[in-house]
C-alpha positions in Angstrom: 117.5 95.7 86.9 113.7 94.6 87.2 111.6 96.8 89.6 109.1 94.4 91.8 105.9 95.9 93.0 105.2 96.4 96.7 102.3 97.4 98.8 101.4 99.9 101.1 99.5 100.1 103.9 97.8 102.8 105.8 99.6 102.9 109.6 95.9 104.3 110.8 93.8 101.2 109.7 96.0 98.8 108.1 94.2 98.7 104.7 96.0 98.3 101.7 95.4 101.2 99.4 98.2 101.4 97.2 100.4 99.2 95.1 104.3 100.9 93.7 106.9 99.8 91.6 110.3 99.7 94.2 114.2 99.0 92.9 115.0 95.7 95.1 118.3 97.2 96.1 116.9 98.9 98.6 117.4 98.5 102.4 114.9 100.2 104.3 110.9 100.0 104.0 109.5 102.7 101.4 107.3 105.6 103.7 105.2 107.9 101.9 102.0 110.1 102.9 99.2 109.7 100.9 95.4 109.6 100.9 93.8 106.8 103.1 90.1 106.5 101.5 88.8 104.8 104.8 90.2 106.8 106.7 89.4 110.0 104.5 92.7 111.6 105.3 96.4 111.7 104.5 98.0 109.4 106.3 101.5 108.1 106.5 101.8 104.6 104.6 104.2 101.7 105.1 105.9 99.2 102.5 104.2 96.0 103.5 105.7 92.2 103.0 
């Protein structure tokens, strides 16, 4: 099974910092905490569509 790359956005200011490798199976949107570098803090960041 392929993995498809999503991308995640800070919560704070909406930028797009990072961009993951995700299985498609799943159901729910990926949430991780990592570092925001506008908003120069660790922030909570949201699969994006």
């Amino acid at each position: 099974m392929a993995q498809r790359k999503v991308a995640l956005a800070c919560i704070v200011c909406g930028s797009r910092n990072y961009i993951v490798a995700a299985k498609p199976s799943r159901t729910e949107r990926l949430e991780v905490n990592k570092f925001c570098k506008y908003c120069n803090k660790h922030t909570l960041h949201r699969e994006t569509k």
